[in-house]
ZAMAR-118950 format. One line per 3 residues: number of its first residue (from 1); for each residue x, y, z of C-alpha. Coordinates in Angstrom, 1 decimal. Layout:
residues N
NUM) X,Y,Z | ...
This chain:
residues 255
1) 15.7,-18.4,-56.2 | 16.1,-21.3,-58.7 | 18.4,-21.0,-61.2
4) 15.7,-21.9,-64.0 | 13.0,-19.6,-62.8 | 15.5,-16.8,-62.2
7) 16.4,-17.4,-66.2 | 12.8,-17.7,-66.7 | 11.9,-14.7,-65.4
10) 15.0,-13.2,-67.3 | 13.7,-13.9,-70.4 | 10.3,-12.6,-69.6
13) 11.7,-9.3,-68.3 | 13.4,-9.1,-71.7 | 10.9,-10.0,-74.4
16) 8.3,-7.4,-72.9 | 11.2,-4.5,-74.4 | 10.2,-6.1,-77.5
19) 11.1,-9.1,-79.7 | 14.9,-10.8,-79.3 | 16.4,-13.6,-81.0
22) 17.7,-17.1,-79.6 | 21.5,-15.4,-79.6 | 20.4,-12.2,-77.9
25) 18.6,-13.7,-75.2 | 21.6,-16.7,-74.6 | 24.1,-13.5,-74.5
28) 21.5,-11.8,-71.7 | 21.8,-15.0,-69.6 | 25.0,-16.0,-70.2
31) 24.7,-19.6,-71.8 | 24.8,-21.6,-74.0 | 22.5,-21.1,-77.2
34) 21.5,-25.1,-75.9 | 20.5,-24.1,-73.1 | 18.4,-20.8,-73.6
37) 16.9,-23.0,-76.5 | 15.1,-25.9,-73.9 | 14.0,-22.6,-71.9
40) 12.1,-21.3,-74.3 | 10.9,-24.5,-75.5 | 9.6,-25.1,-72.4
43) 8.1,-21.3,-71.6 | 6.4,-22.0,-75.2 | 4.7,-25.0,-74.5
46) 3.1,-22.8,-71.3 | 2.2,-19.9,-74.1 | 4.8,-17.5,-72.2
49) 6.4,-17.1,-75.3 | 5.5,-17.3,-78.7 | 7.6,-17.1,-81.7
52) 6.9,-14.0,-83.7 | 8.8,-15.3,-86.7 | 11.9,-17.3,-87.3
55) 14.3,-16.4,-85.4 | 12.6,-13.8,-83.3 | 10.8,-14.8,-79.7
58) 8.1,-12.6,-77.8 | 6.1,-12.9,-74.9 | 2.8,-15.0,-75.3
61) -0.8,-15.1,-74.7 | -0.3,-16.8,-71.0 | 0.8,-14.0,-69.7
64) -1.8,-11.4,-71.0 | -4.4,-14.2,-69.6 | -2.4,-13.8,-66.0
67) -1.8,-10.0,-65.9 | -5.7,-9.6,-66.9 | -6.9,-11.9,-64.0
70) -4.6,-10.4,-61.4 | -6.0,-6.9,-62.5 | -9.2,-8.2,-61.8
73) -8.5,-9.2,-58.7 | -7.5,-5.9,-57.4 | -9.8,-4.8,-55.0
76) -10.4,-0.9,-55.8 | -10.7,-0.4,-51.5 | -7.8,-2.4,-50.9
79) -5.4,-0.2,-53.1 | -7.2,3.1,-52.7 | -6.9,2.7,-48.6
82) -3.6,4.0,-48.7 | -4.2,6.8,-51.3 | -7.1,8.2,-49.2
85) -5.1,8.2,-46.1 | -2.6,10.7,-47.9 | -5.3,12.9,-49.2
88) -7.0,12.9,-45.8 | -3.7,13.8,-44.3 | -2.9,16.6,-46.9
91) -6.1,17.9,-46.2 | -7.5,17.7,-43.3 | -10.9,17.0,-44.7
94) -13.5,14.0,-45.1 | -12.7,12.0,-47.4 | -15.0,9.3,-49.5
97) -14.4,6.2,-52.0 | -17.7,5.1,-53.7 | -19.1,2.8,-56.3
100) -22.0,2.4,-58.2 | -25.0,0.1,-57.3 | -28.0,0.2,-60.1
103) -28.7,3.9,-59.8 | -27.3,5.0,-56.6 | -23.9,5.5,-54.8
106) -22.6,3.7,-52.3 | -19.5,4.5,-50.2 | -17.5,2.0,-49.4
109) -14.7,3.9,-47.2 | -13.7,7.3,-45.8 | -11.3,8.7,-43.9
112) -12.3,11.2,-41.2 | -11.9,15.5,-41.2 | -9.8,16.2,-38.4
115) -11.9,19.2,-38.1 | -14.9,19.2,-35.0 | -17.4,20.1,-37.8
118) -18.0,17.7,-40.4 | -20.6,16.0,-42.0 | -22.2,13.1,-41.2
121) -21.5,10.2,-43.4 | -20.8,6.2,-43.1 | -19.6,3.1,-44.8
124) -22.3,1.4,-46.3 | -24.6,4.4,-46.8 | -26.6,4.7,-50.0
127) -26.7,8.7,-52.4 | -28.7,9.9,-55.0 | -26.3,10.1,-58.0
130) -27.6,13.3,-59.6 | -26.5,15.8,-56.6 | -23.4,14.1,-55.3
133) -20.1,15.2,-57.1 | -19.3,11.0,-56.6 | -22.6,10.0,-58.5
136) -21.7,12.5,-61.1 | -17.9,10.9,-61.7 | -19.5,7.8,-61.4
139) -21.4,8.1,-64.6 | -20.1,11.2,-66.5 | -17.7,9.0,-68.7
142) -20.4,7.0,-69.8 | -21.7,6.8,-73.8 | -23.7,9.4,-74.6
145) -27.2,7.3,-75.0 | -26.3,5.5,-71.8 | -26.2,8.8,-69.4
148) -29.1,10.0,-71.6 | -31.2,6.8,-70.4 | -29.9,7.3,-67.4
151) -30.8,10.7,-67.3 | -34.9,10.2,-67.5 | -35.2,7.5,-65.4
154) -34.4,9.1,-62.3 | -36.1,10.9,-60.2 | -35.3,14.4,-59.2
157) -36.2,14.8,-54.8 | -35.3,18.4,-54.4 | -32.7,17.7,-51.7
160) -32.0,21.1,-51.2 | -32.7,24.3,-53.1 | -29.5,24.0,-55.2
163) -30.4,20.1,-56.3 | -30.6,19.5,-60.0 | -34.0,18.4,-60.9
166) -34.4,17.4,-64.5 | -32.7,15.4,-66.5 | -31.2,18.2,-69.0
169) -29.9,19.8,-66.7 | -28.4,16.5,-64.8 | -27.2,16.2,-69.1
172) -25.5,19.5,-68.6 | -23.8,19.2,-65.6 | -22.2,15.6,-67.1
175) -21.0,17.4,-70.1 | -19.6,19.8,-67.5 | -17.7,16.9,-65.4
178) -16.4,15.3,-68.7 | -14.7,18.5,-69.8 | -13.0,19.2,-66.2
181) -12.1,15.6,-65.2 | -14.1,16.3,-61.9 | -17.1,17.1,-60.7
184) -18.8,19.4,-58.3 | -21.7,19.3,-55.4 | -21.9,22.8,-54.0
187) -24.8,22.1,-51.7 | -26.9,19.8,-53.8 | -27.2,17.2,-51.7
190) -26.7,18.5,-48.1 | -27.2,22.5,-46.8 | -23.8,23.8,-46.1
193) -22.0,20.7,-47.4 | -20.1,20.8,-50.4 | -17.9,18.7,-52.4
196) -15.7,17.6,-55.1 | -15.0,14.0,-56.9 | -13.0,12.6,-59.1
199) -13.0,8.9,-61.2 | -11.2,6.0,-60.9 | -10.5,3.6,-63.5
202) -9.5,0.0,-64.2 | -6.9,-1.5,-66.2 | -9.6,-1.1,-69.6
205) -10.6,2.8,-68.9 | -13.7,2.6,-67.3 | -14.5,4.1,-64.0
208) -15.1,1.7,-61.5 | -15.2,4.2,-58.7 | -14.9,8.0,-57.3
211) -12.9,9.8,-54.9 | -14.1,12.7,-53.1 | -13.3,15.8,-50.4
214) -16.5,17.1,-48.8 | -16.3,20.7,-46.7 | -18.9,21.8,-44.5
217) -19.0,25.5,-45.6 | -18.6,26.8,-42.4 | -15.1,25.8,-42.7
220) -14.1,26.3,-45.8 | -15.9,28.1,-48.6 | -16.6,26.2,-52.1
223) -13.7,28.6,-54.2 | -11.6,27.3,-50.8 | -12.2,23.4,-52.0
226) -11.5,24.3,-55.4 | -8.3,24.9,-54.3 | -7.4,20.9,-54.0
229) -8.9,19.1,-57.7 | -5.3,18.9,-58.2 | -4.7,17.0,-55.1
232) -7.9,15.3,-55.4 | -6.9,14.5,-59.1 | -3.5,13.1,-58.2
235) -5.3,10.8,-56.0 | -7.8,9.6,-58.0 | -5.2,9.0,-60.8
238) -2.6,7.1,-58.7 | -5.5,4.6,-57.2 | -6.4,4.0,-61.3
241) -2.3,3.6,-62.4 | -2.4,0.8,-59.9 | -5.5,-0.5,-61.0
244) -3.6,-1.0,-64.4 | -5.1,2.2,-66.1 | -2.5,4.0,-68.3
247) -3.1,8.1,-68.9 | -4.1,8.1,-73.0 | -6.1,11.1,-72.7
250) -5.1,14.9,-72.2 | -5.1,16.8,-69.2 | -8.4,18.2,-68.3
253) -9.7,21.8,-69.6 | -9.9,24.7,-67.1 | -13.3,26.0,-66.8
């Protein structure tokens, strides 16, 4: 590595513990107060660094700009594929990532049961939002007028005889999966499937996608799935740490 951008990078690395001054930061790199001087003249004029008053440097508005962009970037299948694999593994059970599209959900990965019963699902396939547990983490986080609107203009198709099929009661079951941090489809949208999801979030808090489990009950009965939120939670939170999302809320509430 060049001896510049390795001092470059030095500097960086130690204005993001906080503010230093000309001295401190020649003392880290061991040089000359001349020399550490043109460095930061020149990682100024690129907006790396700022001065935050007279004698005191920090980092600048370029790299906010840069570390924004590259979060972005970040391709929410890309950096969940691993994740998934894991869960699937822990598991044994089908697992889904999805997204929104207007009012429906669409899954954009999955990772096989290992079981010979499982349900029948593919990558590319379109859901109704108010009986999957996905749909439901999708949208749960959203402002309160938002879910409302959201709320009565869908329509209701009695998938099965457990489907939700108004919007107070599709209201009821959001305020539900905001309080738990997850959400539930105990055969709401298939007979004898059932399911749990969980969000994922960007680098700004808002979900940009859910992770699921789904169980055909045959297998395993819906207290049985219960049993891994917490794994399904761990997943869905390390796919959102490295989509830049930071943990500023409290844990969820037991039901």
């Amino acid at each position: 590595m060049s001896q510049s951008l390795e001092r470059g990078l030095t500097v960086l690395t130690e204005l993001a513990a906080g503010p230093q001054t000309l001295d401190q930061l020649a003392h880290r790199l061991g040089v000359h107060k001349s020399t550490a001087m043109r460095l930061l003249r020149t990682l100024e004029a690129g907006r790396f660094v700022r001065r935050a008053d007279v004698h005191h440097y920090r980092l600048g508005s370029a790299l906010f700009d840069l570390a924004h962009r590259a979060l972005e970037d970040l391709d929410v299948r890309g950096v969940a594929r691993r994740h998934l694999d894991a869960l699937g593994e822990t598991t044994g059970h089908t697992v889904h990532l999805a997204t929104l599209d207007d009012d429906q959900v669409v899954y954009i990965d999955k990772v096989d049961s290992r079981h010979p019963v499982r349900m029948y699902s593919r990558i590319g396939r379109r859901a109704p939002l108010h009986c999957t547990a996905v749909g439901k983490a999708l949208v749960a986080d959203w402002p309160a007028q938002r879910r409302r609107q959201l709320a009565e203009r869908l329509g209701y198709p009695p998938l099965t005889a457990r489907t939700i099929t108004s919007a107070e009661a599709f209201l009821a079951e959001l305020d539900r999966v905001r309080a738990l941090g997850y959400a539930v489809d105990r055969n709401e949208h298939e007979d004898f499937i059932h399911c749990i999801g969980a969000p994922i979030r960007n680098d700004r808090g808002e979900v940009v996608a859910a992770v699921s489990l789904s169980v055909p009950d045959v297998l395993l009965d819906f207290d049985g799935l219960l049993g891994f939120v917490d794994e399904l939670l761990r997943t869905a939170e390390a796919i959102s740490a490295e989509m830049g999302w930071q943990r500023t809320t409290p844990d969820r509430k037991e039901p």
